[in-house]
C-alpha positions as CSV (number, residue, x, y, z in Angstrom):
1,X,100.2,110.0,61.4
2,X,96.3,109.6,61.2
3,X,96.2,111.7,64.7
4,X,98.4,114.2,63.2
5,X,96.4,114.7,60.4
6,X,93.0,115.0,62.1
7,X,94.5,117.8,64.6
8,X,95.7,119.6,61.0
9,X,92.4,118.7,59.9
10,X,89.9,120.2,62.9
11,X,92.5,123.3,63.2
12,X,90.6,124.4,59.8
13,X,87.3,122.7,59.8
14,X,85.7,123.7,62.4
15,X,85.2,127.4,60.8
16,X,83.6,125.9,57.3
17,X,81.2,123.5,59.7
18,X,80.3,126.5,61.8
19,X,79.6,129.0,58.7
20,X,77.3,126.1,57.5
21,X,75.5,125.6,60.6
22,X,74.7,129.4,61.0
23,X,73.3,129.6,57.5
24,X,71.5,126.3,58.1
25,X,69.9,127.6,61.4
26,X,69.0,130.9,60.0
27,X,67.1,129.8,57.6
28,X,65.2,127.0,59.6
29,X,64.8,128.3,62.8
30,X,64.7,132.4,61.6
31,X,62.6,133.3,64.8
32,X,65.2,131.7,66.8
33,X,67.9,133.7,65.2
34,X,65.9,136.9,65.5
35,X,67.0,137.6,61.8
36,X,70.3,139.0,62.5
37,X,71.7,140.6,59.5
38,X,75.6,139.5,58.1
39,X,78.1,141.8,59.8
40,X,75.9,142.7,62.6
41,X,76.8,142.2,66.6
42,X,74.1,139.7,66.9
43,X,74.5,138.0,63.8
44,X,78.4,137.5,65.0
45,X,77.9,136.5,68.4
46,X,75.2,133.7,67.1
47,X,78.1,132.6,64.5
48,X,80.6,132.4,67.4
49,X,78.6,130.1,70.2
50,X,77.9,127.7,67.4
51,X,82.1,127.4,66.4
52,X,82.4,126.5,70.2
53,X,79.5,124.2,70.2
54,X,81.1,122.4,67.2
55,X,84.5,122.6,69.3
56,X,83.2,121.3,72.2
57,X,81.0,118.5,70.5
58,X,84.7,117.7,68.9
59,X,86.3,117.3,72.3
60,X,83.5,115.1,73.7
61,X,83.5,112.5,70.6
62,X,87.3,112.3,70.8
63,X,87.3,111.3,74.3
64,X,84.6,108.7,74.0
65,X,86.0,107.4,70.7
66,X,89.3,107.2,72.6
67,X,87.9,105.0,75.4
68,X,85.6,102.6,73.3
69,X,87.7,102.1,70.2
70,X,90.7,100.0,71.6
71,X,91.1,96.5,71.3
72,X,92.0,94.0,74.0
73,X,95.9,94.1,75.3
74,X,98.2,91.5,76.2
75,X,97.0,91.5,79.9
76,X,93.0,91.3,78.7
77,X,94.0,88.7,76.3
78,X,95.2,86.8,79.8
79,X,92.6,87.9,81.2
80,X,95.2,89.1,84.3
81,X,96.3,92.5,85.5
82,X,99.2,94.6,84.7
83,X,100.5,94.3,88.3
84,X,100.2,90.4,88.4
85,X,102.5,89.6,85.3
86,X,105.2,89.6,87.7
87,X,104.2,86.5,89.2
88,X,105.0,83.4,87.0
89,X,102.2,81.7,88.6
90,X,99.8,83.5,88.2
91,X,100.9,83.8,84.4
92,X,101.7,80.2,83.7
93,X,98.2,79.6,84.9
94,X,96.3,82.6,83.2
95,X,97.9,80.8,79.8
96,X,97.2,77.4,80.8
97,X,93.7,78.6,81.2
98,X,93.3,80.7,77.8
99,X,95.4,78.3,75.6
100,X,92.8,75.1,76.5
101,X,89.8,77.4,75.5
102,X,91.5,79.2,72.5
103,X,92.9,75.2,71.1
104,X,92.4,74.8,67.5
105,X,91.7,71.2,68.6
106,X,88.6,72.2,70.9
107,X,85.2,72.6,68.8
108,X,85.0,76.0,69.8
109,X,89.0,76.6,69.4
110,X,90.2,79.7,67.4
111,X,93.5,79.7,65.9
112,X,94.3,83.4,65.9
113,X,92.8,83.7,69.1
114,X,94.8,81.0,70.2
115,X,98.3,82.5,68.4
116,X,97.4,85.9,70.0
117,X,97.2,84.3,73.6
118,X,100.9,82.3,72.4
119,X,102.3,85.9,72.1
120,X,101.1,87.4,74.9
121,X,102.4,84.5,77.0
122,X,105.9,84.7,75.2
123,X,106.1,88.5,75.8
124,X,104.8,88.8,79.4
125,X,107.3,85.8,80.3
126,X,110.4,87.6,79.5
127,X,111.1,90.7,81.9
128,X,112.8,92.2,79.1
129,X,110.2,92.1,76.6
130,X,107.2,92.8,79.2
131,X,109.6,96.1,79.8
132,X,109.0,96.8,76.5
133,X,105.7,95.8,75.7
134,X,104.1,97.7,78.4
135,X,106.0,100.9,77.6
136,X,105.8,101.4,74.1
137,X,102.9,98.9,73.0
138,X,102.8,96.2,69.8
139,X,105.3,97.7,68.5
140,X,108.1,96.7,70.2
141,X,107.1,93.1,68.9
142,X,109.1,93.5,65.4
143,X,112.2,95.0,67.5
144,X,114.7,93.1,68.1
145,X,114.8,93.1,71.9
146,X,118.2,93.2,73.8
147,X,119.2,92.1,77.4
148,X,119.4,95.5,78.3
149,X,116.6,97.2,79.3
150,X,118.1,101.0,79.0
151,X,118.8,100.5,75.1
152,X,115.1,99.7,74.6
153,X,114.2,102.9,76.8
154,X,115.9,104.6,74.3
155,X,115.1,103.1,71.4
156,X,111.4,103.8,72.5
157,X,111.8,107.0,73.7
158,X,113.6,107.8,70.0
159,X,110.4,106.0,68.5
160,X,108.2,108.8,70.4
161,X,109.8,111.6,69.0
162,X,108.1,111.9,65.9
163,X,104.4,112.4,67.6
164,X,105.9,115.4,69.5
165,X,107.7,117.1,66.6
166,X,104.8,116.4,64.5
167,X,102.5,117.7,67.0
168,X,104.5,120.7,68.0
169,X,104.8,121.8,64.3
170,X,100.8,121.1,63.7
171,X,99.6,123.0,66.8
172,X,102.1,126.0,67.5
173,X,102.5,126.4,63.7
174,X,98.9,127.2,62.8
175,X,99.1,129.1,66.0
176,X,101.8,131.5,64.9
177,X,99.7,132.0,61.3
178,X,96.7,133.1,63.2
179,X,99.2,135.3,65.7
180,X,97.9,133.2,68.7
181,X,98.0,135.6,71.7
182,X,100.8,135.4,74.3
183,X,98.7,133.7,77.3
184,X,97.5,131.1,74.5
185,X,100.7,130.4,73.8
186,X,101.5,130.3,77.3
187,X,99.8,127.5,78.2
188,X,99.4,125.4,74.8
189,X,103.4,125.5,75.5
190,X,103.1,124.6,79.3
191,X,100.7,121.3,78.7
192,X,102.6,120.5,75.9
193,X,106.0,120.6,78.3
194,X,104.0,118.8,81.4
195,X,102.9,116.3,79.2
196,X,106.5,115.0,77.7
197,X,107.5,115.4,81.1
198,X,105.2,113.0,82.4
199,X,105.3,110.7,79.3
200,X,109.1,110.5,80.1
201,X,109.0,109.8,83.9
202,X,106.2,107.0,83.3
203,X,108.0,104.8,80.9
204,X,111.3,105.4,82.7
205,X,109.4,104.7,86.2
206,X,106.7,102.5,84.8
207,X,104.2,104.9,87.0
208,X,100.5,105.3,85.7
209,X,99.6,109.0,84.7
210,X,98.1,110.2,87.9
211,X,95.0,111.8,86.2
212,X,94.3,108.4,84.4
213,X,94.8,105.6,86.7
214,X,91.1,104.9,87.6
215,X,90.0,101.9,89.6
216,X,88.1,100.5,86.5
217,X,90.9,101.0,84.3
218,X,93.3,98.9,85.8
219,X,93.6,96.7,83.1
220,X,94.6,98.9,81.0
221,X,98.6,98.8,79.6
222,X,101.3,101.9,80.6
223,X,101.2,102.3,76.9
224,X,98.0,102.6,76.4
225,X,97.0,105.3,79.1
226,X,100.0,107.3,77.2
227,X,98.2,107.1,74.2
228,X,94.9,108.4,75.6
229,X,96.7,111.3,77.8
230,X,98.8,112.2,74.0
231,X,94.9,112.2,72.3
232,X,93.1,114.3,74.6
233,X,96.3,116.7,75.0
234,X,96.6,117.5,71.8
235,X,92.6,118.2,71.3
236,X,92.8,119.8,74.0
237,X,95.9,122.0,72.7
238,X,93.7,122.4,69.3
239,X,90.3,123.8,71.2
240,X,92.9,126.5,73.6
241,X,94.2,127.9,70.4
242,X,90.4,128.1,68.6
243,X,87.9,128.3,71.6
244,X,90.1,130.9,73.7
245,X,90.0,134.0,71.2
246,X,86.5,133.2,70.8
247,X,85.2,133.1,74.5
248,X,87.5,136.3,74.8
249,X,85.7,138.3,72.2
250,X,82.7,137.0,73.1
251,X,83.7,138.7,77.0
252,X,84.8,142.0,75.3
253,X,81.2,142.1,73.4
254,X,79.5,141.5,77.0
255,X,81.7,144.3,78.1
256,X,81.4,146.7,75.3
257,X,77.6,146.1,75.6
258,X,77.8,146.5,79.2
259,X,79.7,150.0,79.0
260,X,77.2,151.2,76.3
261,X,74.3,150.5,78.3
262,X,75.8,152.4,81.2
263,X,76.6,155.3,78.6
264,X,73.3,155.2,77.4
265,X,71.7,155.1,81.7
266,X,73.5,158.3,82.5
267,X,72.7,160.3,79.4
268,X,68.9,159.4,80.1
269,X,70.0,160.4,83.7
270,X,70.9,163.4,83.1
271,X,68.7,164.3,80.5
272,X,65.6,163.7,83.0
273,X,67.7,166.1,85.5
274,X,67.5,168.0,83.0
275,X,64.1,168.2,81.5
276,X,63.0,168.5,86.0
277,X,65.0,171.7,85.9
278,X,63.2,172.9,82.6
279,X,59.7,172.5,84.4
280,X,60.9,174.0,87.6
281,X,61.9,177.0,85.9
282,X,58.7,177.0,84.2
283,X,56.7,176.9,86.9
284,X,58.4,180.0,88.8
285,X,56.5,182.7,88.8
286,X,58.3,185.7,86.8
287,X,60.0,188.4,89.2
288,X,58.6,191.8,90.1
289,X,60.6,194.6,88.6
């Protein structure tokens, strides 16, 4: 719900922050700004770089606070890789390991460090619960888990639904109020598609999102590389719908300029053709009669 609320959130904000950063800049910097008056070409095409600076600084600290603000999962806590869970062995021993230095009976024990490593053990032992786990995350610790792996597919996949509907009625809803254009919509609605597809053939396939499975990441959980792909679609969605008109008004105004300016060559053009004749005719002697 906090996601949800910070894409409602940045659909509105991001006009008040640029308005204030204008006014800010135009009175600190007024060379800079060459003094462009409210309502003028200049003063609107200052005003519109600065709302896709703000979008674009937006997009940058969402992915790094994506990246840097998750804690450790199950497999860290192991201090194994996803892949390797299979293996009992490799298991029993990563807990052996972890349990001996986490001991509340060790001077340097930890008791929730060493109840957190318990868990992770207990869930990465059972197929069933691993299933689970690395699908739809910590969550699926308070289900009840049955034998059968489809019902928890779709008890997980009924779990997701929310995030999409939420989403879809954030995104595409503030993008009907402001009349999005058709191509926008196009292909807020096309990522939004690809990206449920992909969510749905990764947690039924257990496959890591293509885009996402980095060499450095590989400790990383199925769930969690869902998560990031969900965060940085649905900014991504948010910056189409508010960056897109922009940069296309911004291109008319380079064009309309452009036009102008090539109005503006030929009359001079012609009126030096012009004034040439004026002083040829001038300069022609006057006929006999």
């Amino acid at each position: 719900m906090s996601q949800l609320a910070a894409l409602a959130a940045w659909s509105i904000l991001p006009n008040l922050i640029a308005n204030a950063v204008h006014a800010v800049l135009l009175k600190t910097f007024p060379h800079l700004m060459s003094h462009a008056r409210a309502g003028t070409l200049r003063h609107n095409k200052q005003r519109q770089w600065i709302y896709v600076g703000i979008i674009i600084t937006y997009l940058a600290h969402n992915l790094y606070q994506v990246s840097t603000s998750r804690g450790s999962n199950f497999y860290q806590l192991l201090g194994i890789l996803p892949y390797t869970a299979a293996d009992e062995r490799v298991l029993r021993t990563a807990f052996r390991r972890m349990s001996a230095l986490h001991h509340p009976d060790r001077p340097t024990g930890d008791d929730g460090q060493f109840r957190l490593v318990r868990s992770a053990y207990d869930t990465l032992s059972d197929p069933v619960r691993r299933f689970a786990y690395d699908r739809f995350g910590p969550s699926t610790l308070r289900w009840s888990i049955a034998a059968d792996r489809s019902a928890v597919l779709r008890r997980g996949l009924r779990e997701c639904v929310p995030w999409y509907v939420g989403t879809f009625l954030i995104i595409f809803g503030l993008g009907w109020l402001r009349s999005t254009s058709g191509q926008t919509f196009y292909w807020r609605t096309l990522i939004f598609v690809g990206l449920a597809a992909l969510h749905y053939s990764s947690v039924a396939g257990c496959t890591m999102l293509p885009w996402l499975d980095l060499p450095f990441e590989r400790s990383r959980a199925l769930f969690e590389t869902i998560e990031i792909a969900q965060s940085l679609t649905s900014t991504a969605l948010v910056a189409i719908g508010q960056i897109g008109p922009v940069l296309s008004s911004l291109a008319n105004q380079e064009l309309g300029e452009s036009y102008h300016l090539g109005e503006l060559g030929s009359l001079a053009y012609i009126a030096a053709m012009e004034a040439e004749q004026t002083k040829q005719l001038q300069r022609r002697p006057p006929e006999k009669m």
